[in-house]
ZASE-639777 format. One record per residue (C-alpha): residue number from 1; residue in three letters; x, y, z. Coordinates in pm, 1 decimal. Layout:
# ZASE-639777
  num  residuo        px        py        pz
  NUM      ALA         X         Y         Z
...
END
This chain:
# ZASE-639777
  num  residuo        px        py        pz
    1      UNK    2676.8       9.1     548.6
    2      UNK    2530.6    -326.9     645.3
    3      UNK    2241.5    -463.2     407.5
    4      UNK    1974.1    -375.5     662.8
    5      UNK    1647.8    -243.8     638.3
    6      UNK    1362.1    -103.3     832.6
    7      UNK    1063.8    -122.5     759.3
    8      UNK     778.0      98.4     960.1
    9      UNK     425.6     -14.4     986.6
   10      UNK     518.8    -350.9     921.8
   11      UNK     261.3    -518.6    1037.7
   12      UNK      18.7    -389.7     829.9
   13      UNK     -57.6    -545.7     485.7
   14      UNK     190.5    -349.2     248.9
   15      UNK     439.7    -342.4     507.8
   16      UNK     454.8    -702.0     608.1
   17      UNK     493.2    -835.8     250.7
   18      UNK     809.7    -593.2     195.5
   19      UNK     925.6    -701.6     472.7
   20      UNK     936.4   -1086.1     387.5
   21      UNK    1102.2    -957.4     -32.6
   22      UNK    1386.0    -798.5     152.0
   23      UNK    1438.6   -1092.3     358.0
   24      UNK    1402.3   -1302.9      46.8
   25      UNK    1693.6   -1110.2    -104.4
   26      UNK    1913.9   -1138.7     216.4
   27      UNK    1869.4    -837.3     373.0
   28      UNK    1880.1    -843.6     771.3
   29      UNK    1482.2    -657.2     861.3
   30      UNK    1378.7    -492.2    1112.1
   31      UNK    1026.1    -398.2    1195.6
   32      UNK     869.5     -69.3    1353.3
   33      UNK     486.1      11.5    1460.4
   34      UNK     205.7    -148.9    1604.0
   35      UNK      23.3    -483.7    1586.9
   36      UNK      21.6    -825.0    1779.4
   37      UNK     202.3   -1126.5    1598.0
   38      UNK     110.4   -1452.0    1660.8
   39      UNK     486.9   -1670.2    1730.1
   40      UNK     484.2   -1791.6    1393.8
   41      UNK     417.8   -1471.5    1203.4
   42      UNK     773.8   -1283.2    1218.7
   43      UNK     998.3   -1535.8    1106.9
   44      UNK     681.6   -1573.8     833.0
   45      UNK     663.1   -1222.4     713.0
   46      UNK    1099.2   -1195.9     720.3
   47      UNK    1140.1    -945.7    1052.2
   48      UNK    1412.3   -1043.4    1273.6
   49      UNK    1346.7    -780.1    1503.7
   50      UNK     995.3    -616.0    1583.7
   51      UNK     938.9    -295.8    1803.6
   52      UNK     655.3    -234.6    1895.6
   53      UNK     627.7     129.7    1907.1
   54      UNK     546.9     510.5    1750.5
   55      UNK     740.6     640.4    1494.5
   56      UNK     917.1     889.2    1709.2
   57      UNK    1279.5    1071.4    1704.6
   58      UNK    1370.2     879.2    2003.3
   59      UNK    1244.4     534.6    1899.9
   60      UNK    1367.1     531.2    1582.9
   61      UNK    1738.9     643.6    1710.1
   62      UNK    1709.3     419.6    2011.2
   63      UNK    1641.4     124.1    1752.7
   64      UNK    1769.5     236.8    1418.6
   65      UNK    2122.9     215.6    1338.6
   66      UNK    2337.6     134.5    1047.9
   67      UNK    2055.0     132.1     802.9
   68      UNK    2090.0     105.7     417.8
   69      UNK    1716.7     133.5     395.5
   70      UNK    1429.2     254.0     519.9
   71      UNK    1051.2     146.6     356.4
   72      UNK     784.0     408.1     564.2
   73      UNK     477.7     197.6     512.6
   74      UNK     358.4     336.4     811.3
   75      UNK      25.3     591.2     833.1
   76      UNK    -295.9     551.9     699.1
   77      UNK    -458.4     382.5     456.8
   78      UNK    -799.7     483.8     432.2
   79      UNK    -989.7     771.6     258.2
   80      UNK   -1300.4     693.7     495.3
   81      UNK   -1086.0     725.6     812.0
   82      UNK    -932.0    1053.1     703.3
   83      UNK   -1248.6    1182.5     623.5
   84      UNK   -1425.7    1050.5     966.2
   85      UNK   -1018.7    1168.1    1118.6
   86      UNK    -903.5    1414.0     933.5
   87      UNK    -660.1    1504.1    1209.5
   88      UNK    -562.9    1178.9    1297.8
   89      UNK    -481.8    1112.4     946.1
   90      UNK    -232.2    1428.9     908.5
   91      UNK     -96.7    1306.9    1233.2
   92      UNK      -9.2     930.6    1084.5
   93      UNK     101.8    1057.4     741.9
   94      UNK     234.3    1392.6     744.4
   95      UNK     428.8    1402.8    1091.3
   96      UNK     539.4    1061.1    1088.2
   97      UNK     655.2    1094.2     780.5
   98      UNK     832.5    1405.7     862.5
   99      UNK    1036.1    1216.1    1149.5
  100      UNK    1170.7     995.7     946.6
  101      UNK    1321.0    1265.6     705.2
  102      UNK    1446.1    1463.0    1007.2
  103      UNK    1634.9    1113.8    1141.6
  104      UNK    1788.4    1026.3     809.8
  105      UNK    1872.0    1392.6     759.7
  106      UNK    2002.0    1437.7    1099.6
  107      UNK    2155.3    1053.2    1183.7
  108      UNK    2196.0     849.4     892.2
  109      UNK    2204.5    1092.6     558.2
  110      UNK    2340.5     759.8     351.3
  111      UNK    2008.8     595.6     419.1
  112      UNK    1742.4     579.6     132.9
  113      UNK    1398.5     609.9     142.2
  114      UNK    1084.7     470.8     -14.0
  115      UNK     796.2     645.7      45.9
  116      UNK     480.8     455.2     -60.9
  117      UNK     202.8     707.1    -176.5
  118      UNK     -70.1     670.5    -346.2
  119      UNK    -295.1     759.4    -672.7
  120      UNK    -535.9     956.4    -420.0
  121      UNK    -279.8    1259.9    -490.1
  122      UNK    -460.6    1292.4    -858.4
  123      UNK    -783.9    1327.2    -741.5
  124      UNK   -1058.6    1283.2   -1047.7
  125      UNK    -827.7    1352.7   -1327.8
  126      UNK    -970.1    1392.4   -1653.9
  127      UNK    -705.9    1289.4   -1917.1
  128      UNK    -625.6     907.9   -1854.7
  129      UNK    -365.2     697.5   -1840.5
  130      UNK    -249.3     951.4   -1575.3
  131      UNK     106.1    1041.3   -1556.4
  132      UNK     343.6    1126.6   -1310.1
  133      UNK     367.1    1473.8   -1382.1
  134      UNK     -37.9    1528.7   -1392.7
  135      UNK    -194.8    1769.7   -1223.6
  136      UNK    -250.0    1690.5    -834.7
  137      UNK    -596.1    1773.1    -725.6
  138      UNK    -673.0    1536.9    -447.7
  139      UNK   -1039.5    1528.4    -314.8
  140      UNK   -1016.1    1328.3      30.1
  141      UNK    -820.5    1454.0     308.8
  142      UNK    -593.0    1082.5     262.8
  143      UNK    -487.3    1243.5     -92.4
  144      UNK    -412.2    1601.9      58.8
  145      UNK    -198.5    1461.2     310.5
  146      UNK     -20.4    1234.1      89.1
  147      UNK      69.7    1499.7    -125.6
  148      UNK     228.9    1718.4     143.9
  149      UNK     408.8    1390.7     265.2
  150      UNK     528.9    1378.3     -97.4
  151      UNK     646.5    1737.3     -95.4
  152      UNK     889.3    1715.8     204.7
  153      UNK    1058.1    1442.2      64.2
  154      UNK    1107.3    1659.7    -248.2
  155      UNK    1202.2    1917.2     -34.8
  156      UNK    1451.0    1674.7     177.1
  157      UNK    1603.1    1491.2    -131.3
  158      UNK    1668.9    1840.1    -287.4
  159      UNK    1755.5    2043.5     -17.3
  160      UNK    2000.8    1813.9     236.1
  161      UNK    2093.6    1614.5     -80.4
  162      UNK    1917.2    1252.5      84.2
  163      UNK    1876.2     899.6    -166.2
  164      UNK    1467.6     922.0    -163.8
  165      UNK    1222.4     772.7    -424.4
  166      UNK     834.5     791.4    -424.6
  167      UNK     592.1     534.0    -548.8
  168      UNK     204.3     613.6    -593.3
  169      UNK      52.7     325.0    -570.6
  170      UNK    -287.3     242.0    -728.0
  171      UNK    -511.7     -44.2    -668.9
  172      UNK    -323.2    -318.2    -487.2
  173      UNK    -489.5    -584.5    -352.6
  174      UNK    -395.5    -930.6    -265.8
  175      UNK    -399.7   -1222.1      27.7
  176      UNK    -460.9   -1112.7     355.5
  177      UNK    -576.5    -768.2     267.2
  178      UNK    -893.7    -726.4     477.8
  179      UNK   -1054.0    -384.5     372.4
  180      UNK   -1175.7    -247.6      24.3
  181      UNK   -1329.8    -357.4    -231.0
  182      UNK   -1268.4    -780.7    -240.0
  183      UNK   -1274.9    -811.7     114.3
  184      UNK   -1582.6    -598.7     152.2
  185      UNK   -1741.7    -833.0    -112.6
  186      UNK   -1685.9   -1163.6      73.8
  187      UNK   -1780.7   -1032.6     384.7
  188      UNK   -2125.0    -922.6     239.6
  189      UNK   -2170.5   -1236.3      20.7
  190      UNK   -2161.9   -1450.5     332.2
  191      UNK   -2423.1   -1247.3     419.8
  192      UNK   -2593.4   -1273.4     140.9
  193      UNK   -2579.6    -946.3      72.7
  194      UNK   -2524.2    -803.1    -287.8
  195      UNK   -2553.4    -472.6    -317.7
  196      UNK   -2243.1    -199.2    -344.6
  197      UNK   -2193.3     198.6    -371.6
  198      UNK   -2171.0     340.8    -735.0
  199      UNK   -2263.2     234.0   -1107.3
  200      UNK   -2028.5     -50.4   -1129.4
  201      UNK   -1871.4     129.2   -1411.2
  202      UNK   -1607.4     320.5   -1178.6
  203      UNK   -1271.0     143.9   -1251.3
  204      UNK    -973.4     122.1   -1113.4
  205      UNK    -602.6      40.5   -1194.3
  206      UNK    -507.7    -323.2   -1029.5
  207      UNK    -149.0    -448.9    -924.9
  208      UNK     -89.1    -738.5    -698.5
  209      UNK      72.4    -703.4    -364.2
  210      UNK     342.8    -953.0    -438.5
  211      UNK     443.8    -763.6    -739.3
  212      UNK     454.5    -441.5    -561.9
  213      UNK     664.8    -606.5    -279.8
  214      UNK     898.0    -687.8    -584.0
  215      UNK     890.6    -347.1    -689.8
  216      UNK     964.8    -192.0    -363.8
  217      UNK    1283.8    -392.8    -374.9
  218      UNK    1385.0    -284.3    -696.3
  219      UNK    1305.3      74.5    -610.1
  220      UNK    1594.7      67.6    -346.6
  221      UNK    1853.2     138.6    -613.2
  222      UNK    1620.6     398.9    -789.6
  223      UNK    1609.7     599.9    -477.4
  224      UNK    1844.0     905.9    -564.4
  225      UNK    1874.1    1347.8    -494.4
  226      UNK    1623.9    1396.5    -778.3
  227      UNK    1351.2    1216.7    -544.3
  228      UNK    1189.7    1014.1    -860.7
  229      UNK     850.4     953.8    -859.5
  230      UNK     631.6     679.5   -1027.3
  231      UNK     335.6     478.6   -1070.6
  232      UNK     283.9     154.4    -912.2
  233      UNK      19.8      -3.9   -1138.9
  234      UNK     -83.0    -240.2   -1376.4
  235      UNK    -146.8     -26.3   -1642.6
  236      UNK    -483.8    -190.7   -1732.9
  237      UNK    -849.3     -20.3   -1620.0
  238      UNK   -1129.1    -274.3   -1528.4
  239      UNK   -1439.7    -161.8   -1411.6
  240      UNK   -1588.1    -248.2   -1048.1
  241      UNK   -1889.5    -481.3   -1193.1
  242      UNK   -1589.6    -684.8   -1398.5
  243      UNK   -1402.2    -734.3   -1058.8
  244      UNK   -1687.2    -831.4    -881.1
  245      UNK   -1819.0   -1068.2   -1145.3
  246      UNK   -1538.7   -1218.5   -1108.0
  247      UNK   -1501.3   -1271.2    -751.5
  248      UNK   -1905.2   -1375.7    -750.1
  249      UNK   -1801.1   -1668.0   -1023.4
  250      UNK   -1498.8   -1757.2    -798.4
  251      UNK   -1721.3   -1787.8    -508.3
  252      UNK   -1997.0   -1980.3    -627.3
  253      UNK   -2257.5   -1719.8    -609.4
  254      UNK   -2540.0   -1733.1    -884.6
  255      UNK   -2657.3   -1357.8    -827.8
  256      UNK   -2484.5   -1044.8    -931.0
  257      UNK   -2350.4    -792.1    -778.2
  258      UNK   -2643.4    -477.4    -792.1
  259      UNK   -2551.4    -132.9    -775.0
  260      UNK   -2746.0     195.4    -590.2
  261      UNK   -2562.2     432.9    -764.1
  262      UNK   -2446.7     637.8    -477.0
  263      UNK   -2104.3     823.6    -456.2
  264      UNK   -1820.2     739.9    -279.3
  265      UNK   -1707.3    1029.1    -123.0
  266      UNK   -1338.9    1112.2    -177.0
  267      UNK   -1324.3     788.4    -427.2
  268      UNK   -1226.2     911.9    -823.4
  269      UNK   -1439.6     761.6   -1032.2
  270      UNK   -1146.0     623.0   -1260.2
  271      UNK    -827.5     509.3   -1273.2
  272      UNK    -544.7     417.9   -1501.5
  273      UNK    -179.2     483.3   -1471.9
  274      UNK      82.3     547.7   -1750.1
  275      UNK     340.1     302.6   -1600.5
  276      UNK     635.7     372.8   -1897.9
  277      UNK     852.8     451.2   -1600.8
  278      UNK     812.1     174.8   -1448.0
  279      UNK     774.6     -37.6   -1719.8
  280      UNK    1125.6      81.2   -1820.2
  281      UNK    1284.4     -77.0   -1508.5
  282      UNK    1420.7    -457.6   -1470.0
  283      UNK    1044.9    -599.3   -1371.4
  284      UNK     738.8    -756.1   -1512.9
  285      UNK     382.5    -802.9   -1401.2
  286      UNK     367.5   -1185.0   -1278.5
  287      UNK      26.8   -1199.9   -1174.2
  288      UNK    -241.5   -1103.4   -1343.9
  289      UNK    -611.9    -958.2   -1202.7
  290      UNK    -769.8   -1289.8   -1303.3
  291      UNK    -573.7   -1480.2   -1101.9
  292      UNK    -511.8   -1320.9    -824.6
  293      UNK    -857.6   -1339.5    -761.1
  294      UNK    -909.1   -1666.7    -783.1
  295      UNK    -593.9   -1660.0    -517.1
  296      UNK    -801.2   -1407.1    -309.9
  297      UNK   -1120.9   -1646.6    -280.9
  298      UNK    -878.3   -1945.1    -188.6
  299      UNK    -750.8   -1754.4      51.5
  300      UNK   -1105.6   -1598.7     231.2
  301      UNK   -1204.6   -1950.4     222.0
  302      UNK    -953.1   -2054.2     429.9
  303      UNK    -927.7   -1811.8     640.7
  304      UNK   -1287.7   -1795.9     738.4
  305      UNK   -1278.3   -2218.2     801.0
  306      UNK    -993.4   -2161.3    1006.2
  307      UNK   -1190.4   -1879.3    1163.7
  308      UNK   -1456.6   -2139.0    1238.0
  309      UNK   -1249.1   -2375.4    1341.2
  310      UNK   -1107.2   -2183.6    1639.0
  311      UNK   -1428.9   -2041.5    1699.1
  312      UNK   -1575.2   -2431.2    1790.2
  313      UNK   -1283.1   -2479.0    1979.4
  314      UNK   -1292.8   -2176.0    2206.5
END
């Protein structure tokens, strides 16, 4: 089997930075979903071929052949849209999902899987760090139907005997993401704007997206019958106000960030991962929270000037 791997929803911000590791590490990559690339971007991001398409049975065996690999980024990513959509949301993680297990099962059985989940499967769990075999008791309709997309690849490892691995990933954040909690912040500082949902003591469990990408890599050879699963975290808690005090410093801004106390809907109030699993494999954290905020503000800055820029030119 050629080193080849697909990668669905690649455009989106997980997605595109797995793409560009597995190029990195020689791998041919192909790229499956929607979104409009500027010329640059795909040689960029590592895809040598993009189709832009569903994830359907006849897409994916009109364009998927020979595959070592397959990295099903794509569905949602949002527990407001699946509680505005909670159809849609079933739709773009359950069934899509569910066609990739039925092409691998019925096409290409020596393909592996990584299935990206996420923390949202735990719900508000009460005994932290949370481990992988804690109860599940999601409370947004993202979680629910993460958990089912979880359980048929159980089912499909165990039953037809298929090279599948799941990874619940917590907080990741990094360049380019543009939604939650640091992108959300910029976009109201330049408003000058300063006030968020919540206490500011909710907390959360922070990994970078180029360590993930790293870790989705790694996770290729970890993909096996038994259909492990593990936490994609940093192992470390840090509270909302710390975050945003920290991206308020990076920007400049004298005020803090206030708080109304509301809740979030669907949002646990906190997270931390036991990460012994993955701590056991051949990886290490390379950049910290700190940092990779300071990263994040360099990179909002430029972005919006370049925004700017194109906007005086138009």
């Amino acid at each position: 089997m050629s080193h080849i791997v697909l990668v669905t929803g690649a455009h989106g911000f997980v997605g595109r930075y797995t793409a560009r590791q597995y190029k990195n590490m020689g791998y041919t990559v192909l790229g499956m979903g929607h979104g409009d690339w500027k010329s640059d971007e795909l040689n960029c991001w590592g895809i040598d071929f993009w189709y832009e398409c569903d994830i359907t049975m006849d897409n994916l065996i009109a364009h998927v052949k020979d595959i070592e690999v397959i990295v099903h980024c794509a569905g949602s990513g949002s527990v407001g849209f699946s509680i505005e959509n909670p159809m849609h949301d079933f739709e773009r993680t359950v069934w899509t999902t569910h066609l990739v297990l039925e092409y691998i099962r019925k096409f290409s059985p020596n393909t592996k899987l990584i299935y990206p989940s996420s923390a949202a499967v735990y719900g508000n769990s009460k005994i932290l760090p949370i481990k992988e075999n804690s109860e599940l008791k999601p409370i947004s309709p993202y979680g629910v139907h993460k958990k089912i997309a979880e359980e048929l690849c159980k089912l499909y490892a165990q039953q037809y005997k298929l090279n599948i691995i799941v990874l619940r990933l917590f907080s990741v954040y990094g360049n380019g993401l543009k939604k939650q909690l640091l992108w959300d912040a910029c976009r109201k500082i330049k408003n000058g704007q300063n006030r968020f949902w919540g206490t500011g003591n909710e907390s959360r469990d922070w990994i970078h997206i180029e360590d993930v990408a790293k870790i989705f890599y790694i996770a290729r050879e970890k993909a096996n019958e038994d259909c492990l699963i593990v936490n994609i975290a940093g192992g470390v808690s840090v509270t909302i106000k710390d975050v945003l005090g920290q991206l308020f410093d990076y920007l400049g801004v004298i005020s803090r960030p206030v708080f109304g106390g509301e809740v979030n809907t669907g949002n646990p109030l906190h997270y931390l991962a036991d990460i012994n699993i993955l701590s056991a494999w051949d990886w290490e954290k390379t950049i910290d929270l700190d940092f990779g905020i300071k990263e994040y503000v360099r990179w909002y800055k430029l972005y919006e000037k370049e925004k700017n820029s194109i906007s005086l030119r138009s």
